[in-house]
N, C-alpha and C positions, 0 to 999 in steps of 0.2 A: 192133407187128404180130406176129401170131402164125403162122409158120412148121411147118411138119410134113413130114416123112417118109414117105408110106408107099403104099403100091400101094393101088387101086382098080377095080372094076370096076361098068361099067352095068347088069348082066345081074342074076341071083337076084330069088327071089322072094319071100313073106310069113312061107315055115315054119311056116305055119299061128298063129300069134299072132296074126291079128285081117287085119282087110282094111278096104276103102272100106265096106261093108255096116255097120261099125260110126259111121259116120259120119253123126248125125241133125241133121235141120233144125231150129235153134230158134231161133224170129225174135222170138219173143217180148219184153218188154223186163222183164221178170222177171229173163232169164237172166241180167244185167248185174250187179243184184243179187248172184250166187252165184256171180261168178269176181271173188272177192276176196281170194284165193290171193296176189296178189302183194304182197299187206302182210306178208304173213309171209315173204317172201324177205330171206336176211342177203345185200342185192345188193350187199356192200362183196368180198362172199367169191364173187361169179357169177363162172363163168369161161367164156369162149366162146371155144373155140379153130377156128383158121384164121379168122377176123376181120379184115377187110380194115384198119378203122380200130379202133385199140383202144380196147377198153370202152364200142363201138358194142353189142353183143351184151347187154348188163345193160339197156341205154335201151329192148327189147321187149317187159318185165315193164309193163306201164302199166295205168293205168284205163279199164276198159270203154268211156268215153263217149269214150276218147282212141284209142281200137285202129284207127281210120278216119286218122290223122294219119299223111299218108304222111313228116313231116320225120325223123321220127328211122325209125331200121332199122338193121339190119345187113347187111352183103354176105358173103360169103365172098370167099378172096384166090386162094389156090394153084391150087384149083379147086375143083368143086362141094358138097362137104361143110363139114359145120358141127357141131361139138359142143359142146351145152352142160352146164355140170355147175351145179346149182341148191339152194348149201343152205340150209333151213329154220330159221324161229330156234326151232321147236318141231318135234312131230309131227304128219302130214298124214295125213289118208284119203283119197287122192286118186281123184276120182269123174270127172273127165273132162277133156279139152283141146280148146282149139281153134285155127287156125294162119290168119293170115294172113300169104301169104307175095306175093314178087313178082310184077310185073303179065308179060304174056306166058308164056315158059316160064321164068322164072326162079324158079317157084315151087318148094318143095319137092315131091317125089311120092310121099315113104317116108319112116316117122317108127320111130324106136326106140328105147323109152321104158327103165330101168334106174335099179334103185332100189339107192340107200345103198351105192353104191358110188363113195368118194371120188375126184375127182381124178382121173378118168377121163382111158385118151389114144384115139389114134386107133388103138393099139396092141390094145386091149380091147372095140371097139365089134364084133369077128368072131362074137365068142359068141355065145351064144341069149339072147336078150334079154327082158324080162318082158313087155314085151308090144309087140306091131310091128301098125302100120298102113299100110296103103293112101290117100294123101294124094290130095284133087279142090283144082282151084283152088276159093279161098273167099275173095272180094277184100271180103267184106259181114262176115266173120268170123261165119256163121250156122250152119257143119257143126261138129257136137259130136260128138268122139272118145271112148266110155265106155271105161274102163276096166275091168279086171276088181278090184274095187273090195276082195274078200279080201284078192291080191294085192299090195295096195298101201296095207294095210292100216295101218302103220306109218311112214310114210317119213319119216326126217328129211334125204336129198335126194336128188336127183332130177336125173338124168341123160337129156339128149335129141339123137339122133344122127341129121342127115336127110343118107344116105348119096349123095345127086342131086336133081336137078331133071327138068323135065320135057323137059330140051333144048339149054338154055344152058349158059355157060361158066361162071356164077358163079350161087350162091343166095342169093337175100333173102328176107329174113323184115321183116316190118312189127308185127309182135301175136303173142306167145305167152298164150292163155289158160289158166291152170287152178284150176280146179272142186273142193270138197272141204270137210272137215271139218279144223277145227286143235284141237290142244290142245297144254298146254304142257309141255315137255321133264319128264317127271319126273327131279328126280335123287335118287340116293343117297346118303342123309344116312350118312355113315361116322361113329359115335361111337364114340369114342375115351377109355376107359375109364381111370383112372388108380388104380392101386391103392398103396397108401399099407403099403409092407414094414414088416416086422416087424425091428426093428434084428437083424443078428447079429453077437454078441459078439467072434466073429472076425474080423467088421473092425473092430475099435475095441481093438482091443492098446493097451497101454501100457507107457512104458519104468520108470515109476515102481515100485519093487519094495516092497510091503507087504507086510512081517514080520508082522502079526497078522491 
Protein backbone atom coordinates (compact mmCIF):
# COMPACT_ATOMS: atom_id res chain seq x y z
CA UNK A 1 0.00 0.00 0.00
CA UNK A 2 1.18 3.23 -1.08
CA UNK A 3 1.30 5.99 1.40
CA UNK A 4 2.12 9.77 0.92
CA UNK A 5 2.63 13.07 2.55
CA UNK A 6 1.44 16.04 1.28
CA UNK A 7 -1.17 18.84 1.51
CA UNK A 8 -4.00 19.18 -1.06
CA UNK A 9 -6.57 21.43 -2.07
CA UNK A 10 -10.22 21.27 -3.84
CA UNK A 11 -10.05 24.69 -5.31
CA UNK A 12 -7.66 25.78 -8.76
CA UNK A 13 -8.45 25.75 -11.99
CA UNK A 14 -7.31 24.53 -15.77
CA UNK A 15 -4.24 27.26 -16.15
CA UNK A 16 -5.43 27.28 -19.36
CA UNK A 17 -3.94 23.79 -20.70
CA UNK A 18 -6.87 22.41 -22.18
CA UNK A 19 -10.54 22.03 -20.50
CA UNK A 20 -13.76 19.66 -20.85
CA UNK A 21 -14.09 21.35 -24.59
CA UNK A 22 -11.33 19.13 -25.51
CA UNK A 23 -13.21 16.12 -24.86
CA UNK A 24 -15.05 14.47 -28.08
CA UNK A 25 -17.58 11.77 -28.45
CA UNK A 26 -16.37 8.79 -30.36
CA UNK A 27 -18.83 6.06 -30.21
CA UNK A 28 -17.69 4.71 -33.06
CA UNK A 29 -16.03 1.00 -32.88
CA UNK A 30 -13.19 2.07 -35.00
CA UNK A 31 -11.93 3.73 -32.14
CA UNK A 32 -11.19 0.50 -30.14
CA UNK A 33 -8.95 -0.47 -32.96
CA UNK A 34 -6.50 2.74 -32.16
CA UNK A 35 -6.20 2.64 -28.31
CA UNK A 36 -3.78 0.00 -28.55
CA UNK A 37 -1.30 2.02 -26.63
CA UNK A 38 -1.40 -0.40 -23.91
CA UNK A 39 0.68 -3.12 -25.49
CA UNK A 40 3.45 -0.93 -25.39
CA UNK A 41 3.35 -0.40 -21.58
CA UNK A 42 6.53 -1.84 -19.70
CA UNK A 43 3.48 -2.65 -17.01
CA UNK A 44 6.22 -4.64 -14.83
CA UNK A 45 7.71 -0.85 -14.25
CA UNK A 46 3.73 1.04 -13.78
CA UNK A 47 3.71 2.69 -10.74
CA UNK A 48 0.50 4.07 -9.24
CA UNK A 49 0.95 5.82 -6.28
CA UNK A 50 -1.66 6.36 -3.22
CA UNK A 51 -3.23 2.96 -4.32
CA UNK A 52 -5.61 1.62 -2.05
CA UNK A 53 -4.57 -2.31 -2.99
CA UNK A 54 -1.17 -2.62 -4.52
CA UNK A 55 -0.68 -3.06 -8.24
CA UNK A 56 -4.46 -2.60 -8.55
CA UNK A 57 -3.29 0.79 -10.59
CA UNK A 58 -1.33 -1.42 -13.67
CA UNK A 59 -4.78 -3.96 -13.96
CA UNK A 60 -6.47 -0.24 -15.83
CA UNK A 61 -4.05 -0.52 -18.98
CA UNK A 62 -6.51 -3.17 -20.66
CA UNK A 63 -8.07 -3.93 -23.92
CA UNK A 64 -10.72 -1.84 -25.47
CA UNK A 65 -13.41 -4.66 -25.56
CA UNK A 66 -12.41 -5.17 -21.77
CA UNK A 67 -12.54 -1.17 -20.51
CA UNK A 68 -16.67 -1.82 -19.50
CA UNK A 69 -15.27 -4.82 -16.84
CA UNK A 70 -16.14 -3.16 -13.63
CA UNK A 71 -13.77 -6.35 -11.65
CA UNK A 72 -10.56 -5.00 -11.93
CA UNK A 73 -10.00 -0.87 -10.97
CA UNK A 74 -8.17 0.97 -8.84
CA UNK A 75 -9.27 3.14 -5.77
CA UNK A 76 -7.28 5.57 -4.15
CA UNK A 77 -6.41 5.20 -0.26
CA UNK A 78 -5.28 8.50 1.75
CA UNK A 79 -7.55 10.37 -0.13
CA UNK A 80 -8.73 11.60 -3.32
CA UNK A 81 -5.57 11.60 -5.59
CA UNK A 82 -3.95 9.30 -7.77
CA UNK A 83 -0.64 9.25 -9.62
CA UNK A 84 0.35 7.32 -12.20
CA UNK A 85 3.87 7.15 -13.75
CA UNK A 86 3.69 4.97 -17.29
CA UNK A 87 6.74 3.67 -19.06
CA UNK A 88 6.85 2.87 -22.60
CA UNK A 89 8.95 0.09 -23.98
CA UNK A 90 9.57 2.36 -26.91
CA UNK A 91 8.51 5.93 -28.16
CA UNK A 92 4.97 7.21 -28.35
CA UNK A 93 3.17 10.12 -30.16
CA UNK A 94 0.53 10.25 -28.07
CA UNK A 95 -2.75 11.55 -29.78
CA UNK A 96 -5.36 11.12 -27.14
CA UNK A 97 -6.92 9.48 -23.72
CA UNK A 98 -9.76 8.36 -22.57
CA UNK A 99 -10.93 7.88 -18.72
CA UNK A 100 -13.30 5.70 -17.30
CA UNK A 101 -13.60 6.39 -13.93
CA UNK A 102 -16.05 5.57 -10.72
CA UNK A 103 -19.67 5.36 -10.78
CA UNK A 104 -21.40 8.35 -8.75
CA UNK A 105 -18.87 11.03 -7.74
CA UNK A 106 -16.04 8.96 -7.36
CA UNK A 107 -14.97 9.80 -10.66
CA UNK A 108 -12.11 11.73 -11.45
CA UNK A 109 -12.79 15.65 -12.46
CA UNK A 110 -9.17 16.91 -13.51
CA UNK A 111 -6.52 15.04 -15.40
CA UNK A 112 -2.67 16.21 -15.72
CA UNK A 113 -0.88 14.61 -18.10
CA UNK A 114 3.56 15.08 -17.95
CA UNK A 115 5.63 13.63 -20.12
CA UNK A 116 9.21 11.86 -19.54
CA UNK A 117 9.53 12.67 -16.30
CA UNK A 118 10.53 9.61 -14.30
CA UNK A 119 9.42 8.57 -11.12
CA UNK A 120 7.12 11.22 -10.44
CA UNK A 121 5.90 11.92 -6.54
CA UNK A 122 3.28 13.86 -5.30
CA UNK A 123 5.93 16.24 -4.61
CA UNK A 124 6.16 17.29 -8.49
CA UNK A 125 2.60 16.99 -9.65
CA UNK A 126 2.34 21.41 -8.52
CA UNK A 127 4.11 22.40 -11.75
CA UNK A 128 2.78 23.44 -14.97
CA UNK A 129 1.93 20.42 -16.38
CA UNK A 130 1.94 19.63 -20.32
CA UNK A 131 -1.25 19.43 -20.74
CA UNK A 132 -4.38 19.44 -18.17
CA UNK A 133 -7.93 18.66 -18.74
CA UNK A 134 -11.33 19.19 -17.44
CA UNK A 135 -12.76 15.53 -16.72
CA UNK A 136 -17.20 14.65 -17.41
CA UNK A 137 -18.18 11.38 -15.99
CA UNK A 138 -17.76 8.88 -19.12
CA UNK A 139 -18.97 5.37 -17.61
CA UNK A 140 -19.40 4.24 -21.73
CA UNK A 141 -15.55 5.20 -22.10
CA UNK A 142 -16.80 7.44 -25.27
CA UNK A 143 -15.25 11.18 -24.34
CA UNK A 144 -11.67 11.34 -26.16
CA UNK A 145 -9.07 13.78 -24.59
CA UNK A 146 -6.79 15.21 -27.75
CA UNK A 147 -3.88 16.10 -27.04
CA UNK A 148 -1.66 18.67 -28.15
CA UNK A 149 0.06 16.00 -30.26
CA UNK A 150 3.59 18.28 -31.07
CA UNK A 151 3.95 18.19 -27.53
CA UNK A 152 3.90 14.89 -26.90
CA UNK A 153 5.63 14.17 -29.63
CA UNK A 154 8.35 11.82 -28.20
CA UNK A 155 7.34 10.30 -25.08
CA UNK A 156 9.06 7.35 -23.72
CA UNK A 157 6.62 7.85 -20.40
CA UNK A 158 4.02 9.30 -19.27
CA UNK A 159 2.74 10.52 -16.28
CA UNK A 160 -0.90 11.04 -15.14
CA UNK A 161 -2.15 13.12 -12.01
CA UNK A 162 -6.02 13.29 -11.21
CA UNK A 163 -5.61 15.87 -8.32
CA UNK A 164 -10.01 14.95 -7.12
CA UNK A 165 -13.03 13.75 -7.65
CA UNK A 166 -16.11 14.99 -8.22
CA UNK A 167 -17.14 14.67 -4.42
CA UNK A 168 -16.16 11.67 -2.72
CA UNK A 169 -13.65 10.54 -0.27
CA UNK A 170 -11.71 8.14 -2.64
CA UNK A 171 -11.22 7.97 -6.63
CA UNK A 172 -11.70 5.05 -9.04
CA UNK A 173 -10.60 4.59 -12.05
CA UNK A 174 -11.96 1.44 -14.22
CA UNK A 175 -10.05 2.13 -17.92
CA UNK A 176 -7.14 4.37 -18.75
CA UNK A 177 -7.24 4.72 -22.48
CA UNK A 178 -4.41 5.99 -24.74
CA UNK A 179 -4.27 6.65 -28.39
CA UNK A 180 -1.14 7.27 -30.63
CA UNK A 181 1.74 6.15 -32.76
CA UNK A 182 4.71 3.82 -31.45
CA UNK A 183 7.99 3.29 -32.62
CA UNK A 184 10.82 1.67 -31.33
CA UNK A 185 13.42 3.03 -28.87
CA UNK A 186 16.39 4.09 -31.10
CA UNK A 187 19.62 3.37 -29.49
CA UNK A 188 22.95 4.44 -29.85
CA UNK A 189 25.32 2.18 -31.22
CA UNK A 190 28.60 3.33 -29.25
CA UNK A 191 31.61 1.90 -31.39
CA UNK A 192 34.34 1.43 -29.84
CA UNK A 193 37.40 1.64 -32.00
CA UNK A 194 40.50 -0.35 -31.08
CA UNK A 195 43.74 0.84 -32.32
CA UNK A 196 46.62 -1.46 -32.51
CA UNK A 197 49.97 0.97 -31.10
CA UNK A 198 52.99 1.19 -32.59
CA UNK A 199 55.60 -0.82 -30.04
CA UNK A 200 57.82 1.99 -28.21
CA UNK A 201 61.20 1.00 -27.70
CA UNK A 202 61.03 2.50 -24.37
CA UNK A 203 58.94 0.07 -22.91
CA UNK A 204 60.81 -2.88 -23.84
CA UNK A 205 64.39 -2.18 -22.18
CA UNK A 206 66.48 -4.87 -21.65
CA UNK A 207 69.01 -5.94 -18.96
CA UNK A 208 70.92 -7.84 -21.56
CA UNK A 209 74.20 -5.74 -22.43
CA UNK A 210 75.35 -6.09 -26.28
CA UNK A 211 78.94 -5.02 -26.75
CA UNK A 212 78.58 -5.02 -30.53
Amino acid sequence: MAHHGHGHSHGGGCDGHGNGEDGHDHGSPEIGVQYNLYLKIDKDRVECLNEAVEGSGKQVFKPWNERLDKSTFVESDADEELLFNIPFTGLVKLKGVIIIGGEDESHPDRMKLFKNRDAMTFDDVHGEADQEFDLQPDPAGVVEYNTKVVRFSSVHSLSIYFPGNFGADSTRVYYIGLRGEYSEMQRQEVMICTYELRPNPADHKTDVFDPS
